[in-house]
N, C-alpha and C positions, 0 to 999 in steps of 0.2 A: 327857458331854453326850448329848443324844439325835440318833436318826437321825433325818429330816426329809424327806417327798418334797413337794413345790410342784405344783399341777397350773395351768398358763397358758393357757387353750384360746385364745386372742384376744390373743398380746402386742401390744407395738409399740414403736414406734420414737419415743421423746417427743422432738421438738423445740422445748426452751422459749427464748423471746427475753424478755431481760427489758429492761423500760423503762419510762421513767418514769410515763408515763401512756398509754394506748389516745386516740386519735382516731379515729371510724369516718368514711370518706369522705374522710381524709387521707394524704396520706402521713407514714408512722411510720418512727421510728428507733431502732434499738435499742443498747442500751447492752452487751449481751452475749449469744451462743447457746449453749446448752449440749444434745449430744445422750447421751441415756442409752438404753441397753436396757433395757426397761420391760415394764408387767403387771403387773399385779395379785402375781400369785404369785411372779413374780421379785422385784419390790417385796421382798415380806414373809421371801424366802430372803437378802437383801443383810441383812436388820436380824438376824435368826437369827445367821446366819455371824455378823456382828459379836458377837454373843453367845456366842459359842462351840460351836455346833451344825454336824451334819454335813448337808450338803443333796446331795437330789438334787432337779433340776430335770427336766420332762417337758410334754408339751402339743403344739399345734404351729408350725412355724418356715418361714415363707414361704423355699423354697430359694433366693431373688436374693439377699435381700440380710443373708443372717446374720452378718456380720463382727463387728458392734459385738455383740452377743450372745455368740459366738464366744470374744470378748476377753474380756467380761467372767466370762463360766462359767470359763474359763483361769487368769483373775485371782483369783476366788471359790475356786477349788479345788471347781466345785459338780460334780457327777455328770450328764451331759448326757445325757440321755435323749430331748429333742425328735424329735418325729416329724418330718422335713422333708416340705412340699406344695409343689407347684408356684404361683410365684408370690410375691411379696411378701408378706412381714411388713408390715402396717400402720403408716402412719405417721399422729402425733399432733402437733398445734401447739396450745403451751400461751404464749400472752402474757401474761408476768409483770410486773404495775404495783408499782412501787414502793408498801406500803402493802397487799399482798398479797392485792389483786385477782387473780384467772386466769382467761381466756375462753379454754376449749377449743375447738379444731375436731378432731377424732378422724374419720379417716379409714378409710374400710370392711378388713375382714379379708381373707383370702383365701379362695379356695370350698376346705370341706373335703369332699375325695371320701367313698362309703361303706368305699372302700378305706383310707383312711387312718383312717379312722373303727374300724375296726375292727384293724389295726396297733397303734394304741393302744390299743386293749383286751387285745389278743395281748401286749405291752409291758408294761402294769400287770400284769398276770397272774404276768409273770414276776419284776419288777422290786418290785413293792409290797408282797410280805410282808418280814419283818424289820426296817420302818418304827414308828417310835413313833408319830407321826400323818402323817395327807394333807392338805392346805389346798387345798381346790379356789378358786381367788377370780378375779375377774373377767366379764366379759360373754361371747357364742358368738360365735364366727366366723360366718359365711355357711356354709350348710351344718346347723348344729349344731344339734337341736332342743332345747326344753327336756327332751323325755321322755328324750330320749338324754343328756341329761347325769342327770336321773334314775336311769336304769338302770345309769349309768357308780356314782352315788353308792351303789346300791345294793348291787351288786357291790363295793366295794370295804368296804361294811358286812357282807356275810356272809363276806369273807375277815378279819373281826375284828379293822379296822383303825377308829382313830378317825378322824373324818372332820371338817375344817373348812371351813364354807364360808362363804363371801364374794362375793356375786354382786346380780344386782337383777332388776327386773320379771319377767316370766314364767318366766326361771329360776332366780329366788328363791323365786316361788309353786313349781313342782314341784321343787326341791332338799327346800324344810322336811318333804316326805312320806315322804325317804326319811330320814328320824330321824339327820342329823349330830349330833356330837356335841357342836359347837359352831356356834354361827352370830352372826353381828358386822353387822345391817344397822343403817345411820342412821336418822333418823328419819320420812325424806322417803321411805327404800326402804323401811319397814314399813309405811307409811301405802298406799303402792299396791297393795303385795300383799294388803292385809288390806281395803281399803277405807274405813277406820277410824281417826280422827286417833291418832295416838298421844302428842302435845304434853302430856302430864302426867302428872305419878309415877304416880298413881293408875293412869291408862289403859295404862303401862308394864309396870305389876304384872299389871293383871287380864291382857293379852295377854300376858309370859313366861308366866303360868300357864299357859294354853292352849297354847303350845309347849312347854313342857315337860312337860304331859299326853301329846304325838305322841311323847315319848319322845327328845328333846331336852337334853340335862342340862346345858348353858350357855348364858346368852341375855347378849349382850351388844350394848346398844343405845347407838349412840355420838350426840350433841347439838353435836357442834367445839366451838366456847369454852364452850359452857354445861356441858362434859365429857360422862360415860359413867356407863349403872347396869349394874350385871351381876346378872342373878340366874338362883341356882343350887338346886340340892337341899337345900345346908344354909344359907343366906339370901341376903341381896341388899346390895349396898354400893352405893354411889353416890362417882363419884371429881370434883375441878373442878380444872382446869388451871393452873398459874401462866400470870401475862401475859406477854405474849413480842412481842418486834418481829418481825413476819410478813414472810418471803420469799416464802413460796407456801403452798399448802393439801397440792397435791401429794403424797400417798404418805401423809400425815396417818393416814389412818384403816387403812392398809396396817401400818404401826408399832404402831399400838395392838393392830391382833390378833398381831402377832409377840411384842412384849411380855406380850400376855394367855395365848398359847401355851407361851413360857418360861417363864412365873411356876410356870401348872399343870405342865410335864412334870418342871420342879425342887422339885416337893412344897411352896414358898412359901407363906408362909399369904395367907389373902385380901388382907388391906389391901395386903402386902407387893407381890403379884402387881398390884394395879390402880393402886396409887403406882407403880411404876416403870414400869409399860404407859404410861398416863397420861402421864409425863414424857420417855418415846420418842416419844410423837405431838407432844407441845410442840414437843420438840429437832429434827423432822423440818420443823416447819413454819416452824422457822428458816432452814432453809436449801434451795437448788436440788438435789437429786438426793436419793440414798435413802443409810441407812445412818446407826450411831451413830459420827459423827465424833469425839468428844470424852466422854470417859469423864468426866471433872473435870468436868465441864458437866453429863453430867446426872444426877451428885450431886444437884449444887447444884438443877436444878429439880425433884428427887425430894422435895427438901425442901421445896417450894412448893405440893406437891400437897397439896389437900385432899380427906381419907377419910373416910367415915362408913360405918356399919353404917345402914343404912335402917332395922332393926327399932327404932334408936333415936330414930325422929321424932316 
Protein backbone atom coordinates (compact mmCIF):
# COMPACT_ATOMS: atom_id res chain seq x y z
CA UNK A 1 0.00 0.00 0.00
CA UNK A 2 1.15 3.50 -0.17
CA UNK A 3 2.94 5.93 2.05
CA UNK A 4 0.60 8.85 3.11
CA UNK A 5 1.67 12.18 4.84
CA UNK A 6 -1.75 14.27 6.30
CA UNK A 7 -0.83 17.98 6.75
CA UNK A 8 -3.69 19.44 9.91
CA UNK A 9 -2.60 23.11 10.17
CA UNK A 10 -5.94 23.94 12.53
CA UNK A 11 -6.85 20.37 14.35
CA UNK A 12 -9.19 20.11 17.14
CA UNK A 13 -10.68 18.57 19.64
CA UNK A 14 -14.61 17.58 18.49
CA UNK A 15 -16.89 17.35 21.20
CA UNK A 16 -20.08 15.87 19.86
CA UNK A 17 -23.27 15.65 22.27
CA UNK A 18 -25.83 13.76 20.57
CA UNK A 19 -29.64 14.36 21.28
CA UNK A 20 -32.62 14.15 20.34
CA UNK A 21 -33.50 17.48 19.31
CA UNK A 22 -31.59 21.25 19.84
CA UNK A 23 -33.81 23.75 21.71
CA UNK A 24 -32.20 27.09 21.58
CA UNK A 25 -33.01 29.30 24.85
CA UNK A 26 -33.53 25.87 26.73
CA UNK A 27 -32.10 23.83 28.75
CA UNK A 28 -30.80 20.62 26.57
CA UNK A 29 -30.04 17.20 27.48
CA UNK A 30 -28.02 14.94 25.95
CA UNK A 31 -28.25 11.40 25.33
CA UNK A 32 -24.56 10.86 24.68
CA UNK A 33 -20.71 12.63 24.41
CA UNK A 34 -18.22 11.50 22.43
CA UNK A 35 -14.69 13.15 22.14
CA UNK A 36 -12.42 12.43 19.26
CA UNK A 37 -9.16 13.97 17.90
CA UNK A 38 -10.08 15.59 14.80
CA UNK A 39 -9.01 17.75 11.63
CA UNK A 40 -9.51 17.63 8.79
CA UNK A 41 -6.30 15.53 7.74
CA UNK A 42 -6.42 13.37 10.81
CA UNK A 43 -10.04 12.69 9.67
CA UNK A 44 -8.93 11.47 6.12
CA UNK A 45 -5.42 9.49 7.87
CA UNK A 46 -8.18 7.31 10.30
CA UNK A 47 -10.10 6.20 6.83
CA UNK A 48 -6.63 5.43 4.94
CA UNK A 49 -5.23 3.52 7.91
CA UNK A 50 -8.40 1.62 7.67
CA UNK A 51 -7.61 0.80 4.21
CA UNK A 52 -4.47 -0.32 4.69
CA UNK A 53 -1.99 2.59 4.06
CA UNK A 54 0.90 3.91 5.85
CA UNK A 55 0.34 7.36 7.48
CA UNK A 56 2.22 9.91 8.62
CA UNK A 57 0.69 12.66 10.36
CA UNK A 58 2.14 16.57 10.76
CA UNK A 59 0.71 20.11 11.31
CA UNK A 60 0.32 21.77 14.52
CA UNK A 61 -0.61 20.54 18.05
CA UNK A 62 -1.57 23.11 20.96
CA UNK A 63 1.20 21.72 23.75
CA UNK A 64 -1.73 21.75 26.83
CA UNK A 65 -3.73 19.53 25.91
CA UNK A 66 -2.35 16.67 23.34
CA UNK A 67 -3.48 13.39 25.10
CA UNK A 68 -6.37 12.50 23.14
CA UNK A 69 -4.33 13.09 19.91
CA UNK A 70 -1.41 11.39 21.48
CA UNK A 71 -3.62 8.14 22.05
CA UNK A 72 -5.01 8.13 19.17
CA UNK A 73 -1.58 8.43 16.68
CA UNK A 74 -0.49 5.47 19.28
CA UNK A 75 -3.46 3.47 18.45
CA UNK A 76 -3.29 4.38 14.42
CA UNK A 77 0.28 3.35 14.37
CA UNK A 78 0.46 6.92 12.35
CA UNK A 79 4.01 8.53 12.20
CA UNK A 80 3.77 11.80 14.48
CA UNK A 81 5.30 14.55 13.23
CA UNK A 82 3.18 17.56 14.69
CA UNK A 83 4.88 20.55 15.45
CA UNK A 84 3.81 21.37 19.06
CA UNK A 85 2.84 25.47 19.84
CA UNK A 86 2.15 26.98 22.96
CA UNK A 87 -1.28 26.85 23.92
CA UNK A 88 -4.28 24.70 23.15
CA UNK A 89 -5.34 22.71 20.40
CA UNK A 90 -8.94 24.04 19.63
CA UNK A 91 -11.83 22.74 20.87
CA UNK A 92 -15.03 21.99 18.69
CA UNK A 93 -18.94 21.36 19.93
CA UNK A 94 -20.84 19.52 17.45
CA UNK A 95 -24.80 18.92 18.52
CA UNK A 96 -25.89 15.88 17.05
CA UNK A 97 -30.03 15.63 16.54
CA UNK A 98 -31.38 12.60 16.05
CA UNK A 99 -32.30 12.78 12.21
CA UNK A 100 -28.85 14.18 11.52
CA UNK A 101 -29.02 17.63 12.08
CA UNK A 102 -25.34 19.15 13.48
CA UNK A 103 -24.87 22.90 14.78
CA UNK A 104 -21.23 23.48 15.13
CA UNK A 105 -19.56 26.04 17.33
CA UNK A 106 -15.74 25.60 16.33
CA UNK A 107 -13.72 27.31 18.58
CA UNK A 108 -10.54 29.66 17.60
CA UNK A 109 -6.96 27.80 16.97
CA UNK A 110 -3.94 28.62 18.68
CA UNK A 111 -1.44 31.76 17.42
CA UNK A 112 0.95 30.10 15.17
CA UNK A 113 4.47 31.90 15.80
CA UNK A 114 6.89 32.59 12.53
CA UNK A 115 9.01 30.38 14.43
CA UNK A 116 6.96 27.49 14.34
CA UNK A 117 6.02 28.45 10.97
CA UNK A 118 9.01 27.88 9.75
CA UNK A 119 9.87 24.44 12.01
CA UNK A 120 7.53 23.20 9.77
CA UNK A 121 8.83 23.88 6.82
CA UNK A 122 12.39 22.67 8.31
CA UNK A 123 10.08 19.32 9.16
CA UNK A 124 8.51 18.81 5.62
CA UNK A 125 11.72 19.24 4.07
CA UNK A 126 13.01 16.49 5.85
CA UNK A 127 10.20 14.25 6.41
CA UNK A 128 8.13 14.62 3.00
CA UNK A 129 10.16 13.13 0.19
CA UNK A 130 9.45 9.31 -0.17
CA UNK A 131 5.60 10.02 0.27
CA UNK A 132 3.27 8.87 -2.46
CA UNK A 133 1.04 11.85 -1.90
CA UNK A 134 0.43 15.03 0.91
CA UNK A 135 -3.30 15.94 1.67
CA UNK A 136 -3.17 19.28 2.96
CA UNK A 137 -7.18 19.60 4.24
CA UNK A 138 -8.58 21.85 6.64
CA UNK A 139 -9.00 25.79 7.71
CA UNK A 140 -5.51 28.16 9.18
CA UNK A 141 -4.91 28.57 12.53
CA UNK A 142 -4.39 32.19 13.86
CA UNK A 143 -1.22 33.25 12.62
CA UNK A 144 -1.35 31.32 9.23
CA UNK A 145 -1.74 33.20 6.03
CA UNK A 146 -3.31 32.23 3.01
CA UNK A 147 -0.06 33.07 0.94
CA UNK A 148 1.94 30.99 3.38
CA UNK A 149 0.03 28.03 2.98
CA UNK A 150 0.43 28.85 -0.80
CA UNK A 151 4.12 28.87 -0.61
CA UNK A 152 3.99 25.69 1.87
CA UNK A 153 1.87 24.01 -1.35
CA UNK A 154 4.22 25.15 -3.66
CA UNK A 155 7.15 23.92 -2.10
CA UNK A 156 6.14 20.74 -1.59
CA UNK A 157 5.13 20.68 -5.66
CA UNK A 158 8.71 21.38 -6.69
CA UNK A 159 9.97 18.62 -4.31
CA UNK A 160 7.67 16.40 -6.92
CA UNK A 161 5.34 15.45 -4.48
CA UNK A 162 1.50 15.09 -5.39
CA UNK A 163 -0.31 17.40 -3.42
CA UNK A 164 -4.17 17.10 -2.05
CA UNK A 165 -6.07 19.77 -0.97
CA UNK A 166 -9.05 20.30 0.96
CA UNK A 167 -9.50 23.62 2.37
CA UNK A 168 -12.09 26.67 1.94
CA UNK A 169 -12.45 30.54 1.45
CA UNK A 170 -9.33 32.57 1.01
CA UNK A 171 -7.27 29.54 1.43
CA UNK A 172 -8.88 27.59 -1.16
CA UNK A 173 -8.66 30.76 -3.51
CA UNK A 174 -4.67 30.86 -3.10
CA UNK A 175 -4.09 26.88 -2.55
CA UNK A 176 -5.89 26.32 -6.53
CA UNK A 177 -2.61 28.68 -7.82
CA UNK A 178 -0.37 26.49 -6.61
CA UNK A 179 -1.58 23.50 -9.17
CA UNK A 180 -2.54 20.47 -6.56
CA UNK A 181 -2.93 17.62 -7.91
CA UNK A 182 -6.19 17.20 -6.53
CA UNK A 183 -8.65 19.33 -5.07
CA UNK A 184 -12.23 18.15 -3.32
CA UNK A 185 -14.32 21.58 -2.54
CA UNK A 186 -18.39 21.32 -2.02
CA UNK A 187 -20.40 23.25 -3.71
CA UNK A 188 -21.03 26.12 -1.40
CA UNK A 189 -16.81 26.22 -1.06
CA UNK A 190 -16.44 26.60 -5.04
CA UNK A 191 -19.28 29.03 -5.23
CA UNK A 192 -17.12 31.70 -2.87
CA UNK A 193 -13.92 31.28 -4.18
CA UNK A 194 -15.04 31.56 -7.72
CA UNK A 195 -17.98 33.96 -7.22
CA UNK A 196 -20.07 31.89 -9.57
CA UNK A 197 -22.93 29.55 -8.80
CA UNK A 198 -21.77 26.32 -9.47
CA UNK A 199 -25.43 24.46 -8.79
CA UNK A 200 -25.39 22.55 -12.27
CA UNK A 201 -23.61 19.81 -14.31
CA UNK A 202 -23.12 22.25 -16.92
CA UNK A 203 -21.67 25.01 -14.61
CA UNK A 204 -19.51 21.94 -12.99
CA UNK A 205 -18.05 21.20 -16.37
CA UNK A 206 -17.18 24.49 -17.70
CA UNK A 207 -15.37 25.47 -14.00
CA UNK A 208 -13.34 21.81 -13.68
CA UNK A 209 -12.19 22.89 -17.23
CA UNK A 210 -10.84 26.13 -15.95
CA UNK A 211 -9.07 24.25 -13.10
CA UNK A 212 -7.62 21.93 -14.77
CA UNK A 213 -6.30 24.37 -17.49
CA UNK A 214 -4.18 25.93 -13.91
CA UNK A 215 -2.83 22.54 -14.15
CA UNK A 216 -4.91 20.70 -11.89
CA UNK A 217 -5.47 17.09 -13.01
CA UNK A 218 -8.44 16.03 -10.59
CA UNK A 219 -11.44 18.00 -9.73
CA UNK A 220 -13.67 16.56 -7.56
CA UNK A 221 -16.88 18.41 -6.50
CA UNK A 222 -18.91 16.95 -3.77
CA UNK A 223 -23.18 17.90 -3.59
CA UNK A 224 -23.91 15.37 0.28
CA UNK A 225 -27.04 13.47 -0.81
CA UNK A 226 -27.17 14.78 -4.24
CA UNK A 227 -23.50 12.89 -4.46
CA UNK A 228 -20.14 13.91 -6.32
CA UNK A 229 -18.80 14.46 -10.18
CA UNK A 230 -15.08 14.05 -10.61
CA UNK A 231 -13.53 15.33 -13.62
CA UNK A 232 -10.24 14.37 -14.89
CA UNK A 233 -7.90 14.34 -18.14
CA UNK A 234 -9.49 11.23 -19.49
CA UNK A 235 -13.35 12.18 -18.59
CA UNK A 236 -15.80 12.82 -15.80
CA UNK A 237 -18.27 10.42 -13.85
CA UNK A 238 -20.87 11.42 -11.77
CA UNK A 239 -21.44 9.13 -8.44
CA UNK A 240 -25.26 9.30 -6.10
CA UNK A 241 -25.30 7.75 -2.83
CA UNK A 242 -27.47 5.02 -1.46
CA UNK A 243 -30.08 6.30 1.28
CA UNK A 244 -28.88 5.86 4.62
CA UNK A 245 -30.21 6.69 8.19
CA UNK A 246 -28.07 9.81 9.23
CA UNK A 247 -26.02 10.05 12.50
CA UNK A 248 -24.09 13.01 11.55
CA UNK A 249 -22.65 14.87 8.41
CA UNK A 250 -19.37 14.94 10.21
CA UNK A 251 -16.16 13.77 8.40
CA UNK A 252 -18.65 12.99 5.36
CA UNK A 253 -16.73 14.62 2.85
CA UNK A 254 -13.17 13.90 4.83
CA UNK A 255 -14.03 9.94 3.54
CA UNK A 256 -14.94 10.62 0.28
CA UNK A 257 -11.37 12.30 -0.50
CA UNK A 258 -9.71 9.26 1.44
CA UNK A 259 -11.67 7.00 -0.73
CA UNK A 260 -10.97 9.14 -3.96
CA UNK A 261 -7.16 9.03 -2.76
CA UNK A 262 -7.00 5.04 -2.45
CA UNK A 263 -9.04 4.31 -5.59
CA UNK A 264 -6.22 6.53 -7.70
CA UNK A 265 -2.74 5.33 -5.76
CA UNK A 266 -4.30 1.61 -6.24
CA UNK A 267 -4.36 2.06 -10.18
CA UNK A 268 -8.57 1.27 -9.65
CA UNK A 269 -10.42 2.05 -12.71
CA UNK A 270 -12.72 5.14 -12.39
CA UNK A 271 -16.20 3.82 -11.69
CA UNK A 272 -14.45 1.44 -9.25
CA UNK A 273 -12.49 4.47 -7.45
CA UNK A 274 -15.86 6.84 -7.07
CA UNK A 275 -18.26 3.68 -6.03
CA UNK A 276 -16.39 2.89 -3.18
CA UNK A 277 -15.29 6.69 -2.35
CA UNK A 278 -18.83 7.30 -2.61
CA UNK A 279 -19.86 4.42 -0.19
CA UNK A 280 -17.14 5.50 2.54
CA UNK A 281 -18.87 8.89 2.84
CA UNK A 282 -22.41 7.14 3.11
CA UNK A 283 -20.96 4.65 5.76
CA UNK A 284 -19.21 7.79 7.66
CA UNK A 285 -22.40 9.55 7.81
CA UNK A 286 -23.80 6.67 9.66
CA UNK A 287 -22.12 7.03 12.29
CA UNK A 288 -20.31 9.45 15.29
CA UNK A 289 -16.44 9.36 14.75
CA UNK A 290 -14.28 8.71 11.72
CA UNK A 291 -13.10 5.60 10.17
CA UNK A 292 -14.46 2.28 7.99
CA UNK A 293 -16.06 0.49 10.93
CA UNK A 294 -17.54 -2.42 8.99
CA UNK A 295 -15.94 -3.88 6.03
CA UNK A 296 -19.41 -6.20 5.26
CA UNK A 297 -21.32 -2.90 5.36
CA UNK A 298 -19.83 -1.28 3.02
CA UNK A 299 -19.95 -3.95 0.35
CA UNK A 300 -23.24 -3.83 0.76
CA UNK A 301 -23.65 0.13 0.24
CA UNK A 302 -20.93 -0.11 -2.73
CA UNK A 303 -23.63 -1.78 -4.16
CA UNK A 304 -26.11 0.93 -3.82
CA UNK A 305 -23.89 3.45 -5.53
CA UNK A 306 -24.94 4.75 -8.47
CA UNK A 307 -22.13 5.50 -11.44
CA UNK A 308 -22.19 6.91 -14.71
CA UNK A 309 -19.76 8.13 -17.09
CA UNK A 310 -21.10 11.76 -17.73
CA UNK A 311 -19.87 11.63 -21.51
CA UNK A 312 -22.89 9.31 -21.59
CA UNK A 313 -25.72 11.94 -20.87
Amino acid sequence: MAKILTLTLNPALDLTMELTSLRLGEVNRGDALHVHAAGKGINVAQVLADLGHELTVAGFLGADNTGHFEELFTARRFVDEFIRVPGETRRNIKLAETGGRVTDVNGPGPQVSEEAQLALFERLEQIAPGHDVVIVAGSLPRGISPQWLQALLERLHTMGLKVVLDTSGAALRAGLTAQPWLVKPNTDELTEVLGETVSTLDDQTRVAAQLRARGIEHVVISQGPQGVNWFHSQGAWQALPPTVDVASTVGAGDSLLAGMVHGLLSGHEDAQILRKATAIAAMAVMQIGFGISDHDELERLESGVSVRALAEQ
